[in-house]
C-alpha positions in Angstrom: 28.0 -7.2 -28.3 29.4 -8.9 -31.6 27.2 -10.6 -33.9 27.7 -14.5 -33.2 26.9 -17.3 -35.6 25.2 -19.4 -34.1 25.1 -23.4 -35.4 21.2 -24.6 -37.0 21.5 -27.4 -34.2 21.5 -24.5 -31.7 19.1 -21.9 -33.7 16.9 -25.5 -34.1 16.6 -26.2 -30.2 15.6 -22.8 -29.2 13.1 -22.9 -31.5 11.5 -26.1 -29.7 12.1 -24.4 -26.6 10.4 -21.0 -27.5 7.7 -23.3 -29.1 6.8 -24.9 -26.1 6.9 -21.9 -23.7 4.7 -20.1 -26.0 2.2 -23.3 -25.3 3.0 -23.3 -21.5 4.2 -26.6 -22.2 8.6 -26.2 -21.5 10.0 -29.3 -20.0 12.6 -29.5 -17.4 14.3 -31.7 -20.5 13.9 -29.1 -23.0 15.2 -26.6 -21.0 18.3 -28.5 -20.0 19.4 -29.5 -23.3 19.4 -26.0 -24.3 21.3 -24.0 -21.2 23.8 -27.4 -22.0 24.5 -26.2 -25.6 24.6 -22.6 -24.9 26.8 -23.6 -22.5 29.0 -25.6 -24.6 28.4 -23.1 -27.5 30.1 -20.4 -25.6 32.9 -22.2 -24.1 33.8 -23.2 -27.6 33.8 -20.2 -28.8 35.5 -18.4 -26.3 32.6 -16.0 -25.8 29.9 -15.0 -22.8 27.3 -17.6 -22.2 25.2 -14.3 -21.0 25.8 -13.1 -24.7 24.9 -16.3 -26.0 22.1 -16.9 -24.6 20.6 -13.2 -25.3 21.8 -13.1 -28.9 20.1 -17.0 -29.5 16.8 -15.6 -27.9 17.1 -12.6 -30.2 17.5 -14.4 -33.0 14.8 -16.8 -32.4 12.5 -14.8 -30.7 12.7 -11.6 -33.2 13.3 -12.7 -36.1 10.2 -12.0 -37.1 10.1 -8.5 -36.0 13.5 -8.0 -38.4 11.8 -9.7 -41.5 
């Protein structure tokens, strides 16, 4: 899988959404609005939204772990 660069708007809402799941509190809403812009990420950029989604995740999720 190729690194993708993803957009702060993007990087941005899956922090919210990883922030919430980590307080058992994920809305329907949040969870929408992000599978939507991964979604539209990935059609855009002519990529997997499977890849997408993993690499965003990743990035969020791990970042720490890579610091």
């Amino acid at each position: 899988m190729a690194t993708i660069e993803f957009p702060d708007d993007l990087i941005a809402l899956e922090r919210s959404a990883w922030a919430e799941i980590q307080r058992g509190e994920l809305t329907v809403d949040t969870a929408r609005a992000v599978h939507e812009a991964v979604t539209a990420f990935a059609e855009q950029a002519g990529v997997s939204r499977y890849d997408v989604e993993m690499g965003l995740k990743k990035a969020v999720r791990h970042s720490e772990a890579a610091a």
